[in-house]
N, C-alpha and C positions, 0 to 999 in steps of 0.2 A: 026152981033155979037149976038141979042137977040137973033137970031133965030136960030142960033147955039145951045148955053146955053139950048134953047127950047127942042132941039132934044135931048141934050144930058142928060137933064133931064129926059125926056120920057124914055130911054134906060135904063139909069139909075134903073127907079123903075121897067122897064120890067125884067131886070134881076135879080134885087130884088124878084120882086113875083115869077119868077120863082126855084129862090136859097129857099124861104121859102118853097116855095111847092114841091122840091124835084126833078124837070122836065127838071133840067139842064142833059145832057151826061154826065156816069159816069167818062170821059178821060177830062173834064172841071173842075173835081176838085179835079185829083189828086195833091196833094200833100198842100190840104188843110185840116183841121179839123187833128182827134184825129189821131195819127198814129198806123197803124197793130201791134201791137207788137208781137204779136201772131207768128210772120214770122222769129222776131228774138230770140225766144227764144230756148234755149238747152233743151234738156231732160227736159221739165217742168215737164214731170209724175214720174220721181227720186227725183224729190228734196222733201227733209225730213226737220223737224222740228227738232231745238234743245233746249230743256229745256237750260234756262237763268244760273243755277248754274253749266253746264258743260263747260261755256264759262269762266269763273272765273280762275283765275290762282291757281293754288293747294299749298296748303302748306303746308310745311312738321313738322310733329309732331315729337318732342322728347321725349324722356325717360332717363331715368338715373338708373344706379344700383351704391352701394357704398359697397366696400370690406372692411374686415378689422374689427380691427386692424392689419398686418400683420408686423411680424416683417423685417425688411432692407433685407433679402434674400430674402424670398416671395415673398416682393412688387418688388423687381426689377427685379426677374422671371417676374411676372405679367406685368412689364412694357415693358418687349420686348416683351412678347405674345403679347401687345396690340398695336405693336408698329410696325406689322405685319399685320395691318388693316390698316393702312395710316391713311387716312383723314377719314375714315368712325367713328372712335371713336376719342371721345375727352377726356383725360385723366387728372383729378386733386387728389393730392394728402393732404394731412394736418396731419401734425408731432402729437403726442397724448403723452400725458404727461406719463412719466410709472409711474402706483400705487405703493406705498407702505404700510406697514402694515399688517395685518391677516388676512385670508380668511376662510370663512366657508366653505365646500362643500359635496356633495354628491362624496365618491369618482367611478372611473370607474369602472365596473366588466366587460368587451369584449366583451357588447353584446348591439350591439346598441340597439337593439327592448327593449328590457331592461329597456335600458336609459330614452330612450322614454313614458315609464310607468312611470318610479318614476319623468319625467322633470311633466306629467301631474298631479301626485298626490300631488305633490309639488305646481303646481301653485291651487289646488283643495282647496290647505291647506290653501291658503293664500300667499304664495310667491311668489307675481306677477314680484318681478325685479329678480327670478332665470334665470338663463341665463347659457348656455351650453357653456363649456369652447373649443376653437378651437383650441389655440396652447401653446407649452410650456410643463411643467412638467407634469402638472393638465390637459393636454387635453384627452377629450371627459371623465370630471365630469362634475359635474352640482353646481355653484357659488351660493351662496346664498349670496355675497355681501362679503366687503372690510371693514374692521374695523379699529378704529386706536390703539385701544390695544387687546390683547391675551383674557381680561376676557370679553369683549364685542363680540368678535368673539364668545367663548366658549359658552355664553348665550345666543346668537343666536341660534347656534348648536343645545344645549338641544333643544328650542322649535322647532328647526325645526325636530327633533326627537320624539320629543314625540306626534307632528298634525300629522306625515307623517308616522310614526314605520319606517323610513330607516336609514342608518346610514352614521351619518354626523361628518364629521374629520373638523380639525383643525390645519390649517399649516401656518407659515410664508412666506409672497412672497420674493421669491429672487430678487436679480437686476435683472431687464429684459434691455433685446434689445433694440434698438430702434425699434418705431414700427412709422405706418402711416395708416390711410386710404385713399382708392381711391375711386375716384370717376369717373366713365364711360359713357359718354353721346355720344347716338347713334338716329338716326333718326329710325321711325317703318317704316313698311311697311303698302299698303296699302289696304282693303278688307281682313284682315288677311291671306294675302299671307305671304310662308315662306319668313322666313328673316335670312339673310346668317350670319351676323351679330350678333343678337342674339345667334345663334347657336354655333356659334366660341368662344361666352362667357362663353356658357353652358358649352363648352368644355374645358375650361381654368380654369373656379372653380372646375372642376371632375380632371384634371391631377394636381392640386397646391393643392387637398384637401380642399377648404374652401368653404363659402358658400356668398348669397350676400344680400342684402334689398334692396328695395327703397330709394331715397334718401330723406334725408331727408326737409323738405319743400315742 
């Protein structure tokens, strides 16, 4: 038995010295040590790198434009225009108290480029809440604001006459409409590609005549 152990010790580190030194037959040690991988791989000279923020899931950004005030026929034109996009707009509205009282203004003369001069010289004068009227009797004059009596309008009026030299009336608001603004929230596009979307909007403010902002907040 010792002399077994003996031999097979001897064996033992022969084959040892010889696995250290390399001099084993290369078919003696397949399918030991590191494996080829090399053998299983595909197209290894295609594969491409991808930056870490293309792996991210995208998300999509909104916007919002808000119309209005538009009185109850307007808005519910506007509402089936947009109502014609499905799911791509999302549409809120909020009922707007009607004014009453006197109004100062600049009244219309049919020439927008016009308008557009005296809107600027107005605000040059100092009248930064003038705001151009959109609908109703007074549309496309230019507001200098809502009074609650006739001689507070009227003194308005002078001085906005005498900073600007244009001439400013004074009228009583009749009962209006009901009116409302809307509000329209749409996702962008993305690399400034067109957006179908947007455009469909541009073209519902140009055929209903009004115009839109950003919303507010």
């Amino acid at each position: 038995m010792i002399r077994l152990l003996l031999i097979a010790t001897v064996l033992a580190n022969a084959v040892a010295f010889l696995w250290w030194s390399n001099l084993l037959p290369a078919q003696w040690l397949a399918g030991f040590g590191e494996p080829d991988r090399s053998t299983t791989q595909l197209a290894a000279d295609k594969l491409a790198l991808v930056p870490l923020d293309r792996l991210k899931p995208k998300q999509t950004v909104m916007t919002c434009v808000e119309m209005g005030p538009l009185e109850q026929l307007v808005g519910e034109r506007l509402l089936v225009m947009a109502d014609e996009m499905g799911d791509q707009v999302k549409v809120s509205s909020k009922d707007v108290d009607a004014q009453t009282g006197w109004v100062a203004f600049v009244p219309w003369n049919g020439d927008s480029r016009a308008m557009d001069r005296r809107f600027a010289e107005l605000k040059r004068a100092g009248f930064l809440d003038a705001q151009a009227v959109l609908q109703g009797n007074l549309r496309g004059s230019i507001s200098l604001g809502v009074y609650a009596s006739v001689e507070s309008a009227k003194q308005a009026a002078q001085q906005a006459a005498n900073k600007s030299g244009l001439e400013v009336r004074v009228t009583e608001l009749s009962k209006q409409a009901p009116r409302a603004t809307y509000q329209l929230r749409y996702a962008l596009t993305e690399d400034g590609a067109p957006n179908p979307v947007q455009s469909r909007i541009t073209a519902i403010k140009i055929e209903l005549g009004i115009s839109s902002s950003p919303c507010p907040g």
